[in-house]
C-alpha positions, -999 to +999 in steps of 0.1 A: +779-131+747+797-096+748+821-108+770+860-109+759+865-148+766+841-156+744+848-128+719+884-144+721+874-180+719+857-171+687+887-152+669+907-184+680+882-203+662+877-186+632+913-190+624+910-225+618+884-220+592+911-210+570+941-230+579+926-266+583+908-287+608+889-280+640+886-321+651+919-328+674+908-356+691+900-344+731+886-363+760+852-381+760+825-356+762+784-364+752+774-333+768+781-297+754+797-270+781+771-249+795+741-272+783+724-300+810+707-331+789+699-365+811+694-392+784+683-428+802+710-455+802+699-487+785+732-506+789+756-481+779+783-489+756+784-524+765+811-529+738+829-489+746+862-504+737+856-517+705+865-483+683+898-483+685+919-450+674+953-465+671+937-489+641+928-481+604+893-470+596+890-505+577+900-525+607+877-505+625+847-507+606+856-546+599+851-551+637+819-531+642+806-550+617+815-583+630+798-574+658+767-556+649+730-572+649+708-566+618+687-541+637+717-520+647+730-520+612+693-509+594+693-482+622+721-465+606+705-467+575+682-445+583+680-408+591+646-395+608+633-357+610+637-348+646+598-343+652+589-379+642+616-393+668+626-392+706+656-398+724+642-429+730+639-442+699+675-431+690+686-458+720+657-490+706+659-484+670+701-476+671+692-449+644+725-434+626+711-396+619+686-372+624+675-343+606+660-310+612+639-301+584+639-264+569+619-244+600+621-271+619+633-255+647+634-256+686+604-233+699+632-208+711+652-206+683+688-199+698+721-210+696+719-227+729+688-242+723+700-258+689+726-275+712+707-289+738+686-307+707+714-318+688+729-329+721+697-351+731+699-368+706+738-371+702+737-381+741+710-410+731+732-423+704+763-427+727+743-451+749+736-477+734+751-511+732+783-504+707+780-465+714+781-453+675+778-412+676+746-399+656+749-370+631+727-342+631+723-327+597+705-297+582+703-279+550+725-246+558+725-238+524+734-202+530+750-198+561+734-214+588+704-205+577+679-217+604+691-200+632+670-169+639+692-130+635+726-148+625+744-136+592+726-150+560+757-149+533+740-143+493+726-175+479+748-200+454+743-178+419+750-146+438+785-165+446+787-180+409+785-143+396+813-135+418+836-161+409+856-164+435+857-195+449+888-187+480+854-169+493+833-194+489+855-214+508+852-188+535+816-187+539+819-224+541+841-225+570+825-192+589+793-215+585+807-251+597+820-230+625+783-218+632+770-254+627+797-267+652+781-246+677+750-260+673+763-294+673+751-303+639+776-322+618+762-325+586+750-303+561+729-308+529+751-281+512+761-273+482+740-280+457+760-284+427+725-284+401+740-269+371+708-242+359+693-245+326+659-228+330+656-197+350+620-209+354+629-234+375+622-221+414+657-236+424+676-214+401+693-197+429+709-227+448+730-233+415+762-214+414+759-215+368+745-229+342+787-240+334+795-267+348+831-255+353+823-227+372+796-247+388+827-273+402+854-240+409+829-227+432+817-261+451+851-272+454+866-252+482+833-250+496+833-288+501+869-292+513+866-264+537+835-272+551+848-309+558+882-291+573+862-276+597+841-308+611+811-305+590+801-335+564+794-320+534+766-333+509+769-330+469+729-324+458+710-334+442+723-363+421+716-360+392+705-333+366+678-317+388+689-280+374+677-299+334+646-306+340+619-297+311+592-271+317+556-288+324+571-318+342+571-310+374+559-340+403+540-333+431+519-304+417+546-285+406+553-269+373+591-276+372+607-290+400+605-329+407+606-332+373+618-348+337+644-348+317+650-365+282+690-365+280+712-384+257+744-403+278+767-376+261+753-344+276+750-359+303+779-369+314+791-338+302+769-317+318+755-332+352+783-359+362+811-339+358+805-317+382+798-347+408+830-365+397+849-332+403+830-334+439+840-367+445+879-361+434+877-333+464+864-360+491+830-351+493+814-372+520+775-375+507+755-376+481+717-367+478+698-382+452+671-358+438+640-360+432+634-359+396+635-384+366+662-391+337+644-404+308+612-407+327+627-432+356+631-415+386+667-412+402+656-429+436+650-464+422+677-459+392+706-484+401+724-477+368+726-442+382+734-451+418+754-483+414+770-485+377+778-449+373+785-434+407+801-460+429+813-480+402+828-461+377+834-425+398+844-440+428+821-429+451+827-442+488+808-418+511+772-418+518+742-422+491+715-404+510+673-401+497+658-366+496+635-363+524+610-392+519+620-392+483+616-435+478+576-425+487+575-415+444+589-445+433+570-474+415+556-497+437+521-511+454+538-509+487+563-491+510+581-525+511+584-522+473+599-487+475+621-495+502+636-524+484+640-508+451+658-476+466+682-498+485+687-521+462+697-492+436+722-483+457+709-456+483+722-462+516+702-437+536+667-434+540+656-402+546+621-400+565+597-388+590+563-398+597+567-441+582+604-446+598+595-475+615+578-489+585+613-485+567+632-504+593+609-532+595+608-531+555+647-533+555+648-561+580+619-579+563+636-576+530+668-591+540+646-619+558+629-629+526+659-622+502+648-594+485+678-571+498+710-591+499+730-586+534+759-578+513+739-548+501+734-537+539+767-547+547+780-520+522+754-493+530+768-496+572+805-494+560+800-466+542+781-449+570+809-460+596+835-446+571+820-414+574+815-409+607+855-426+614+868-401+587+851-370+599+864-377+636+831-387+652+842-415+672+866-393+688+839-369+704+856-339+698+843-306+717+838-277+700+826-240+710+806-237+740+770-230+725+764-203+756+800-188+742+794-182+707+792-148+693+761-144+670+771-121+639+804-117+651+826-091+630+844-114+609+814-133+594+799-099+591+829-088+572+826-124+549+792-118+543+800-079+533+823-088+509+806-117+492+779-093+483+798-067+468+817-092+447+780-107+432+766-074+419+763-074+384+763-039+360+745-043+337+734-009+325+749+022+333+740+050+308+763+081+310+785+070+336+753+074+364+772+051+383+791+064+404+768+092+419+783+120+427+780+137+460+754+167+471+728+149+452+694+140+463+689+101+452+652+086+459+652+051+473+623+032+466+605+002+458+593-034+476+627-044+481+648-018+494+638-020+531+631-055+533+655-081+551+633-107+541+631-103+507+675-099+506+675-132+522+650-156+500+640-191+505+657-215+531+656-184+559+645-198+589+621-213+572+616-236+543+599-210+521+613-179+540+593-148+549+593-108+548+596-080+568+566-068+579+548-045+606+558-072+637+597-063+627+623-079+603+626-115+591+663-114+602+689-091+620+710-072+593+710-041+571+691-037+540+699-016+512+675+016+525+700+019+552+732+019+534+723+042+513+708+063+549+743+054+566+762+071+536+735+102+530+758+117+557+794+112+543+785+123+506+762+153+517+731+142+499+691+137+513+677+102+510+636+103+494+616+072+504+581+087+501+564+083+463+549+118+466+580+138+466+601+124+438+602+155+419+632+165+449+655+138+437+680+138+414+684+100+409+659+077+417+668+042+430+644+017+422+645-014+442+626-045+424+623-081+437+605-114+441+588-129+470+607-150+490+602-186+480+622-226+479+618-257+457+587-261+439+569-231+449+589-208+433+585-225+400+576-195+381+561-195+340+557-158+339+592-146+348+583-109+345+587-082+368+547-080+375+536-116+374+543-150+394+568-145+417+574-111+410+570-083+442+532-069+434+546-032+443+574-034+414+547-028+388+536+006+409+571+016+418+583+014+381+546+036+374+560+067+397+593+066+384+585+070+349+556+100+360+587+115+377+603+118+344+637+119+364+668+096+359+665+058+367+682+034+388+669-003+392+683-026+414+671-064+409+672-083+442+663-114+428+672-150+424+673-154+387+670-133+358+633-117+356+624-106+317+632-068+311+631-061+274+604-038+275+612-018+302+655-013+302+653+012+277+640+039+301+661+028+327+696+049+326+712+016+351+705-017+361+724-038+390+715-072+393+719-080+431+706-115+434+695-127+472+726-106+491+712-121+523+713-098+557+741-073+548+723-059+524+733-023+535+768-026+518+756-024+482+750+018+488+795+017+486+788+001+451+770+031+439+793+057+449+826+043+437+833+026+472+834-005+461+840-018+424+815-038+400+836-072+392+808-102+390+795-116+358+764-132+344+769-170+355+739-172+337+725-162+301+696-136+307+668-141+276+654-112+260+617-130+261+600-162+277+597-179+240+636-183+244+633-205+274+656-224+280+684-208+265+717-211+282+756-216+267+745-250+257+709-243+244+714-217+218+682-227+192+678-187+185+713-179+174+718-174+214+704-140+211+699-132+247+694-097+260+726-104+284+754-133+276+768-151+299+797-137+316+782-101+308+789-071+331+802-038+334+827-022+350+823+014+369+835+033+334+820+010+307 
């Protein structure tokens, strides 16, 4: 990949992220440049002729469905994790999509790999009897976030705190490039949750707890992402980000949950920020998990059907959470299946009981209980999708063998996202900026840690740390900015505990564990409990024993409580999960770069406040830190 035709390609490439779309139609092509996948022929597009470019998208999908068999139609209704399903399958079952779970991953996990798996399957798909392409989707919720040592761009509230949503547009298309690659072509991204309790181990996938911001941000990240080939996916419908501590499903505190919401607040709270989705064109929909008024969202048709495609207008895809019918209500899968479909989902998610979905779908339309005009509509919008976002046209993309891993200009993207999150929060005396010829003591779980930067849904569901075997991801942490710099501003860089009485300024680098849904529901929220690093206790111990001045730098995905320890801290920078360029936040501290983000999020001075956000102000809204708080360099 350091070769100049591929370093070329990619520039060529990357301008299209920002001045439209990547899908030109081009010739008829089921197997990617540079990758060799033999898929059996079982009658080949017996029918090839029948999609038919020159005609509308409704003519078209009018005569697929004309022609389709029951079978092939409840095969697009449902999408399968890639483990649970073979090529072969793909061809019997006619199956519309298949999904790669977080760290579900191809043993080697490279860019050429992910295409010869996508393009198995994709291959599969094209022959069969009427030929209709398969998606491949993922949850590249922070770049493409599966892929082993490729950029990792900060997480959603990093972004929200930033507020500028021309970049989030950018890291959308610098990642729809990246997924293009791969051949994947659609992603569960972005989650549009607007946050109410900072317990809640999802906080970080939500841009704010405003559901203004929350739409100014997923916008261009939806239209962008769809510009550039990629369906994008709305999640997860609807209020997961309210649900009420304690009512967590599955064994979880939190997540999966409850809420108890009056048809006011929510509509002004949760479904705006989905109608302002669907007004860009956003393609899917994933239902969530959790329950309004104790009825969960996967069997709610008033939800689905009344308010969503009915009354907002929704024509895209309606797609489960992964085996999320398996919760509802019901003394059979036939029940759940039934109930889901019936409320209006039109895509199955699944792994293990796929086939028992199918025949439950065909079963059910055999005795009644789903009405064919129910599947009919499900299959249209499935075609639509797939007719819209060029699919039918087979449009080639980047070589996989050609593509450039952590090529300059997603570097660059990634760079500048992060210094646009990092909040000021503190900064007694001016601290910030330090000045030069000083010695500044680095320390702390989190300042050498790739790992810990990048948080959940890192190449794996749950993501992992650094450790003694090497880091969790290529990049730069925040250790070696500050190293890179010690150089240009003539100071010495401490790391070692034992010698902080040489330092001027120590930095002090707190964090949480790396962690996803459910998991990293958290009912302790300090910086010692929970999800909290266990070192940041014993890092803030030697500080204080150094009686020198402190720096703390959160890398965290939500606000951790503070109150009693800020007051011996001379500066506090909230750096959320910055992801693998890490090393750029040093510029921050030495007038490099400016401090511009702001609280998207209300940060409480104690857990007996929770929740407390814009719109839940029961104390007077007397948080240690407003939302929209922040300093600049010289407050």
């Amino acid at each position: 990949m350091g070769n100049k035709k591929a370093v070329v390609l990619v520039m060529l490439l990357l301008i299209s992220i920002f001045t439209g779309s990547c899908s030109d139609s081009g010739e008829r092509a089921s197997v990617v440049p540079g990758v060799n996948v033999s898929v059996p022929d079982n009658g080949y597009n017996e029918l090839e002729s029948l999609y038919d470019e020159k005609k509308s998208v409704d003519e078209n999908i009018s005569a697929f469905l004309n022609e389709m068999t029951l079978e092939e139609k409840v095969g697009q209704m449902l999408q399968v994790e890639r483990r649970s399903i073979s090529s072969k399958d793909i061809q019997k079952f006619f199956i519309g999509s298949v999904l790669a779970a977080g760290g579900s991953v191809p043993e080697k996990n490279t860019m050429v790999e992910w295409r010869k798996l996508t393009d198995e399957y994709k291959s599969a798909a094209v022959h069969t009897r009427l030929g209709i392409p398969l998606l491949f989707a993922i949850d590249a919720v922070h770049g493409n976030n599966n892929l082993e040592n490729t950029v990792i761009y900060p997480h959603n509230i990093g972004l929200g705190a930033g507020g500028d949503s021309e970049l989030a547009g950018k890291i959308a298309g610098a990642t729809a490039l990246e997924l293009n690659a791969a051949g994947i072509d659609w992603n569960f991204s972005p989650c549009v949750a607007v946050s109410n309790d900072i317990r809640w181990g999802r906080s970080y996938e939500s841009f704010s707890e405003n559901p203004d911001l929350v739409s100014i941000m997923s916008i261009p990240y939806i239209t962008n992402m769809q510009k550039n080939g990629v369906v994008a996916c709305a999640k997860h419908y609807v209020a997961d980000g309210a649900v009420s501590y304690g009512t967590g499903d599955s064994g979880y505190l939190m997540d999966q949950g409850n809420v108890n919401i009056n048809q006011k607040d929510l509509n002004d709270t949760c479904l705006s920020v989905y109608q302002e989705a669907i007004n860009a064109g956003v393609k899917s929909i994933m239902v969530s998990y959790s329950s309004i008024n104790n009825e969960k969202n996967h069997g709610n048709k008033y939800l689905l059907q009344d308010r969503l495609k009915d009354d907002m207008g929704f024509n895209g895809i309606v797609i489960s959470d992964f085996e999320g019918i398996h919760q509802l209500k019901g003394g059979s899968l036939y029940d759940k299946v039934v109930l889901a479909v019936d409320a209006g989902i039109d895509v199955l998610m699944e792994a293990s009981q796929w086939r028992e979905c199918y025949e439950a779908l065909i079963e059910a339309v055999g005795n009644g209980d789903i009405r064919t005009e129910r599947i009919n509509d499900a299959v249209t919008r499935v075609l639509r999708v797939k007719m819209e976002m060029g699919k039918f046209e087979n449009v080639s993309s980047i070589p996989a063998n050609e593509y450039s891993l952590r090529n300059i200009i997603h570097k660059q993207i990634a760079e500048e996202a992060v210094l646009k999150s990092l909040v000021l929060l503190k900064n007694k005396d001016n601290i910030i900026p330090f000045g030069n010829n000083q010695n500044i003591a680095v320390i702390g779980p989190a300042a050498d840690n790739i790992g810990i930067q990048c948080g959940g849904w890192t190449k794996t569901w749950q993501g992992g740390m650094d450790n003694e075997d090497g880091r969790w991801m290529s990049g730069t942490t925040i250790l070696d900015g500050f190293k890179e710099l010690a150089g240009k501003k003539g100071h010495k860089i401490i790391t070692d505990i034992a010698k902080l009485e040489e330092a001027d300024i120590i930095v002090a680098v707190l964090g949480e564990y790396p962690y996803a849904e459910g998991k990293g529901d958290d009912d302790s929220m300090d910086l010692v409990n929970g999800t909290a690093l266990a070192d940041n206790e014993k890092t803030l111990k030697a500080a204080y024993a150094a009686k020198k001045p402190i720096v703390v730098i959160l890398v965290s995905g939500r606000p951790r409580l503070i109150t009693d320890e800020i007051d011996r801290w001379d500066g506090l920078v909230q750096a959320w999960l910055p992801g693998t360029e890490g090393g750029v936040i040093a510029r921050a501290f030495y007038g490099d770069a400016e401090f511009t983000a702001r609280l998207p999020v209300t940060w409480p001075r104690n857990l007996e406040q929770l929740p407390i956000t814009l719109y839940k102000q029961s104390d007077g809204y007397n948080a240690l830190f407003p939302y929209g708080y922040g300093l600049n360099v010289k407050n």
